[in-house]
C-alpha positions in Angstrom: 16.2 45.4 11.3 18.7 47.9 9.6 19.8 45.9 6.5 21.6 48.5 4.9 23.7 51.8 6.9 21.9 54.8 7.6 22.4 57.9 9.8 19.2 56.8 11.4 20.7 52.9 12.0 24.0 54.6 12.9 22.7 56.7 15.5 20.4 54.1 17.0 23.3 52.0 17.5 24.8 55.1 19.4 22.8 55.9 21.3 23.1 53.6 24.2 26.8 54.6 24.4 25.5 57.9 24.7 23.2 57.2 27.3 25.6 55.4 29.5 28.4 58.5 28.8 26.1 60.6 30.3 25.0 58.4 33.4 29.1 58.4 33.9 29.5 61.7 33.9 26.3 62.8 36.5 28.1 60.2 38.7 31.5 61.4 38.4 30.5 64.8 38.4 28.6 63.9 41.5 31.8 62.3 43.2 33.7 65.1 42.7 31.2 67.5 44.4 31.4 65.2 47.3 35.1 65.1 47.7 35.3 69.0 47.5 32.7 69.3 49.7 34.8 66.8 52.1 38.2 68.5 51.9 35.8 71.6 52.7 34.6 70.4 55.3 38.4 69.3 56.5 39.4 72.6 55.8 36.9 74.4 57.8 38.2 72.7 61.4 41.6 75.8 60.8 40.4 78.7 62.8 38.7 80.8 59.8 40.4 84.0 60.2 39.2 86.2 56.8 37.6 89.4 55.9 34.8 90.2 58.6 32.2 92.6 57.1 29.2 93.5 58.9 25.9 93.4 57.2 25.2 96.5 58.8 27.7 98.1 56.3 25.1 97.7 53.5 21.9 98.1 56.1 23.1 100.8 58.5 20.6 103.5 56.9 22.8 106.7 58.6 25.3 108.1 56.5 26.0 107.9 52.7 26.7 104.7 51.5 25.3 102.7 48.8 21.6 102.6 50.0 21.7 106.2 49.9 22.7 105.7 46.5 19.8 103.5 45.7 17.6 105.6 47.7 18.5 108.8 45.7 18.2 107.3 42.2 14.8 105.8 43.1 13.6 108.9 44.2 14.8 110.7 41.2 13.6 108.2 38.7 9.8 108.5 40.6 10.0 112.8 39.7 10.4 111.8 36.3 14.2 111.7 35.6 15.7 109.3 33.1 17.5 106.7 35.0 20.9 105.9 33.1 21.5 109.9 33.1 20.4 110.0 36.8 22.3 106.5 38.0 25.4 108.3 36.5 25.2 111.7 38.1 25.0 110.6 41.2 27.7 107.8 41.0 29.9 110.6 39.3 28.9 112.9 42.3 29.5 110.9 45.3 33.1 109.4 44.3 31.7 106.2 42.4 33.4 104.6 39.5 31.0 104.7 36.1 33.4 102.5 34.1 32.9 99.9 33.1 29.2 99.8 32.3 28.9 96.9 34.5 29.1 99.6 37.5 25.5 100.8 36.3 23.1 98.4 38.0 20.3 97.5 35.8 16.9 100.0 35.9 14.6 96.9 37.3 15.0 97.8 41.1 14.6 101.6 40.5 12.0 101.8 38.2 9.6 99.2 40.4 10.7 100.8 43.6 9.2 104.3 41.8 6.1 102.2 40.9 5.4 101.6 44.8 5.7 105.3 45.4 6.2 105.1 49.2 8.5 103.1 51.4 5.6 101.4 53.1 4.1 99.5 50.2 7.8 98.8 49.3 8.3 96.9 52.8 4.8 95.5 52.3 6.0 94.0 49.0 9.4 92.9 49.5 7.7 91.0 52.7 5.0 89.2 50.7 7.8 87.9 48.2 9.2 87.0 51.5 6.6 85.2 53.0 5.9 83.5 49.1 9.6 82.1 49.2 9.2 80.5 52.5 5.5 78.6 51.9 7.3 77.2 48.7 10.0 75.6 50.7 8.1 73.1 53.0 5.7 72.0 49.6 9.5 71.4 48.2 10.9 69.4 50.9 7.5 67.1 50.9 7.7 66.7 47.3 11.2 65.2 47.8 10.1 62.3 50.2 11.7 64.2 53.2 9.5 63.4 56.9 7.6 66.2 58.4 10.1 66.9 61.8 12.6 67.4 59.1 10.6 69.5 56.9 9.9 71.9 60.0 13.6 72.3 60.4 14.2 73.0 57.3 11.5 75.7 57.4 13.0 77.1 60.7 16.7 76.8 59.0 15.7 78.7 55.5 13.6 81.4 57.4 16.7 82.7 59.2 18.3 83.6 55.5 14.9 84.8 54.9 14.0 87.4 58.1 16.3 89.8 56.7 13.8 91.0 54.2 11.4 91.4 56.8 13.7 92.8 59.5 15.5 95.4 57.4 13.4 98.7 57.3 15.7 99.3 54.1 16.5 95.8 52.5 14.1 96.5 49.9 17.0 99.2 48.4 19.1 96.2 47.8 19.3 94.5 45.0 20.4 91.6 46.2 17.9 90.6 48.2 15.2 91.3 46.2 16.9 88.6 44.1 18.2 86.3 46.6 14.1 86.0 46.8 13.3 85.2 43.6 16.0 82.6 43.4 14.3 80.9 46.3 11.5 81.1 44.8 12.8 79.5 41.4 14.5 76.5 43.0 12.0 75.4 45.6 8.9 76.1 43.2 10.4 73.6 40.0 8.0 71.1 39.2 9.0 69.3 35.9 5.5 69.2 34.6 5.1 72.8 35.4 8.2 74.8 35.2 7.1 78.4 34.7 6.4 79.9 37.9 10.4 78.9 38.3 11.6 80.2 34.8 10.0 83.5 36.1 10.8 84.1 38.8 14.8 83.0 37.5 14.2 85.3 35.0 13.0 88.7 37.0 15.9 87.4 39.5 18.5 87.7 36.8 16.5 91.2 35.7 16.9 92.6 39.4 20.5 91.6 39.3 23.0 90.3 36.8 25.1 88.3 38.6 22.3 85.7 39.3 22.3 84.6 35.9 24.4 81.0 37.2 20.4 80.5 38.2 19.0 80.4 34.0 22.6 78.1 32.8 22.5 75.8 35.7 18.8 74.9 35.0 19.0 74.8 31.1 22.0 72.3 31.8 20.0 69.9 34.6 17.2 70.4 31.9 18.9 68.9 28.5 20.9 66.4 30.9 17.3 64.9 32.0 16.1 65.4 28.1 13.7 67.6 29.3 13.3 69.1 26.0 10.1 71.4 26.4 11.6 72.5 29.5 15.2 73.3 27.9 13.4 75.8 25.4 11.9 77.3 28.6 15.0 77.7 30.2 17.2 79.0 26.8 14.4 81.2 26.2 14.6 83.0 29.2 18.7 83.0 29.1 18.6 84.2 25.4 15.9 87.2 26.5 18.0 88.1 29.5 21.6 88.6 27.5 19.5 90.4 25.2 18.5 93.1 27.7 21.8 92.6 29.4 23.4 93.8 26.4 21.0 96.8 25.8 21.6 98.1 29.0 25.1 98.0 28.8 25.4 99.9 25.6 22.5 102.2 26.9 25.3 102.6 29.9 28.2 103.0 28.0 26.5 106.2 26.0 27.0 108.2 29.3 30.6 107.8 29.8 32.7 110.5 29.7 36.4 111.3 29.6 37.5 111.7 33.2 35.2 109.3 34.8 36.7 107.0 37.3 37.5 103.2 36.3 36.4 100.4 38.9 39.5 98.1 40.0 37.5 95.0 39.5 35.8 92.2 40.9 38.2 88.7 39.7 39.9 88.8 43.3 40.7 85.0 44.3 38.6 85.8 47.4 38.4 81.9 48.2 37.0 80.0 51.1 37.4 82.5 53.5 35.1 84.9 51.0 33.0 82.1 50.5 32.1 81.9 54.1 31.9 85.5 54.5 29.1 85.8 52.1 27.6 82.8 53.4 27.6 84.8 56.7 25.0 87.5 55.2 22.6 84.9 57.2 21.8 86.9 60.2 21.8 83.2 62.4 25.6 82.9 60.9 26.6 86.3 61.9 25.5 87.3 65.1 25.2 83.7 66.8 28.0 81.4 65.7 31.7 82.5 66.0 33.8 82.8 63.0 35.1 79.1 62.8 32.3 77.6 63.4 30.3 79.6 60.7 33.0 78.3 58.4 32.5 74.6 59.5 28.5 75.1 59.1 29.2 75.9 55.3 31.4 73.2 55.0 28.8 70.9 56.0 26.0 72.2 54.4 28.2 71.9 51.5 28.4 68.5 51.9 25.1 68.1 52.8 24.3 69.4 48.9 26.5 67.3 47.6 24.6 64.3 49.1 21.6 65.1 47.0 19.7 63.4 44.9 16.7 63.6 42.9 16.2 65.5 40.1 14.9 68.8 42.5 17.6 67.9 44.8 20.2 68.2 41.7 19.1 71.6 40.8 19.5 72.8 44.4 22.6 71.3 45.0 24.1 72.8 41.4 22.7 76.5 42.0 24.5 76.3 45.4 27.8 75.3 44.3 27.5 77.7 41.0 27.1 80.8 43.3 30.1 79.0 46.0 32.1 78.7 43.0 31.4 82.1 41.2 32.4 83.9 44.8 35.0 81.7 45.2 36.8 83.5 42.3 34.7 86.8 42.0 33.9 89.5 44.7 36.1 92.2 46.6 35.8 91.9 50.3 33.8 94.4 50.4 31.4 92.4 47.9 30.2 90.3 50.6 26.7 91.2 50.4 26.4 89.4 47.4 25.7 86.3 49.6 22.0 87.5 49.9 22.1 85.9 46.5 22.0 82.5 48.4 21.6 82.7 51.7 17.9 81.8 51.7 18.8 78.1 50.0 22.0 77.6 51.8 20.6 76.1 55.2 19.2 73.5 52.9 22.5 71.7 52.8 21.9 71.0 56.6 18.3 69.3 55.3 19.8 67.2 52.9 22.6 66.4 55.7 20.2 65.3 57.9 18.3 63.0 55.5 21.5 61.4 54.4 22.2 60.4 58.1 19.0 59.3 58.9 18.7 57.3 55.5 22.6 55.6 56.6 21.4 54.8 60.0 17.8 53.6 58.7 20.1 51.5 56.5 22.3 49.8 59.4 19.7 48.9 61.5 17.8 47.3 58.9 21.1 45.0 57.9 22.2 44.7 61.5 18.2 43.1 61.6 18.8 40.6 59.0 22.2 39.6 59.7 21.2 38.9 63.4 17.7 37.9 64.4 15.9 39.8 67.3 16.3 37.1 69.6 20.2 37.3 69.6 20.0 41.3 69.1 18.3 41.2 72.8 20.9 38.6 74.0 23.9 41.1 73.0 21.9 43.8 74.8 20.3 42.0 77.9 22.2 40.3 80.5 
């Protein structure tokens, strides 16, 4: 018993309050997700009717566009050639903007496409990270208490955001998929006894391409709401080391600037839900087999679906999803669309998570409908 005050007595007497702040705050936070997801989902029945790119526009390997880009640099960088000078000559060259030095993409892809040497052990490897992503998810879904059919859906679901690695002769030139990967591979390999396998592969994801870095803050946030200390040092670590080299890069960038170089127009276009869905679409399933409005209504619902889960695993997923919905939803020319590649692989995980809702809802009915009536006047309501 505190007999005199303290800062120690003090906070001990806080704490509680603190405690049930937070527990407020996960639920409304949850509540929220769940009626955006809802007026989504609303939203979606309108005919969607915005930008339609084709993911061949990224893919289609004839003609110069940006995988010839990629392609050229890499090729450069293997004969020797530094690859800041060499990423800005041929940006400069072919009509590209080099300003700002967020136009540079980051050496990782280059240099370790150079490292493979050929295009063959480049497929090879892009299709065992492939293959790595999609064992992790069914070992995911059993660790969350979801039944085996469902488990085997989800499998069947996440693999059609996945083929594309596979399918592609070129996807391993983009940089997105190559990081769309490793973000699968973060979120469905978290453990929270082990959490490294997932701060790494966040971590090379973020190093492969910038814009994943929602990946590293939304798990150092799930991480210091669950007091997860260890695992919040992890997590900062990784964040901290990754605006490090971020920032190195960009100066490293910057140094090759010169006077006339063209000035990109941006990425903060208010794309909104029709941009959402459209990088949503980079799932071959979305684009080739479901019209336009119905594409839009399966976000929407998978949308929901996230925001109906729970667990601590379940959080993460759910927060990485809408971080990356949200980000696009305010970021990204139309012509930005493949950045969906980012998420595609976890997105038909919202359809999982829909599925166990409604089966856990209808579990729940008949189980009350079975003790509110006994079986004996259940079978007189249903027999004559």
């Amino acid at each position: 018993m505190c007999v005199q005050f303290s800062p120690f007595c003090a906070f001990r007497s806080f704490r509680p309050h603190v405690k049930g702040s937070i527990l407020q705050c996960k639920t409304l936070a949850v509540l929220l997700l769940r009626i955006a997801a809802i007026l989504l989902l609303i939203g979606s029945v309108v005919q969607y009717s915005g930008p339609r790119q084709s993911p061949g526009s990224l893919l289609n390997p004839s003609g110069y566009n940006d995988l010839t880009l990629y392609k050229t640099i890499a090729e450069r960088v293997q004969a020797g050639e530094n690859y800041y000078a060499v990423a800005v000559d041929e940006q400069r060259r072919h009509g590209y903007p080099t300003k700002p030095p967020f136009t540079i993409r980051a050496p990782t892809e280059a240099w370790f496409l150079a490292a493979l040497r050929n295009d063959f052990v480049r497929r090879a490897a892009i299709l065992i990270l492939a293959v790595f992503a999609a064992l992790q998810i069914p070992s995911a879904l059993k660790r969350h208490q979801i039944s085996w059919p469902v488990r085997v859906a989800g499998v069947l679901l996440c693999a059609t955001g996945l083929i594309l690695a596979a399918a592609s002769p070129v996807a391993f030139y983009v940089h997105e998929i190559w990081a769309g990967l490793l973000i699968a591979i973060a979120v469905t390999a978290w453990r929270p006894e082990r959490p490294g396998l997932s701060v790494a592969a966040a971590f090379a994801a973020c190093l492969f391409r910038e814009i994943a870095a929602p990946v590293l803050l939304v798990m150092v946030a799930c991480a210091a709401t669950e007091r997860r200390w260890r695992e919040v040092l992890l997590w900062s670590g990784a964040t901290c080391a990754f605006a490090f080299l971020t920032a190195f890069h960009l100066w490293l960038a910057a140094r090759q600037e010169l006077p006339g170089d063209l000035t990109s127009r941006g990425w903060m276009v208010v794309g909104g839900w029709p941009f959402v869905v459209e990088t949503a679409r980079r799932n071959p399933l979305l684009y080739f087999f479901a019209p336009e409005w119905a594409s839009s209504l399966l976000v929407a619902l998978a949308l929901f679906g996230f925001a109906c889960a729970n667990g601590a695993w379940g959080r993460r997923v759910a927060t990485v999803i809408f971080a990356f919905a949200g980000m696009f939803w305010f970021a990204g020319r139309p012509d930005n669309a493949y950045w969906g590649f980012l998420y595609t692989p976890l997105m038909p995980l919202g359809l999982v998570f829909l599925l166990c809702a409604a089966f856990k809802r209808v579990s729940k009915a008949a189980v009350m409908l079975r003790q509110r009536h006994p079986p004996s006047a259940i079978d007189g309501i249903l027999l004559p």
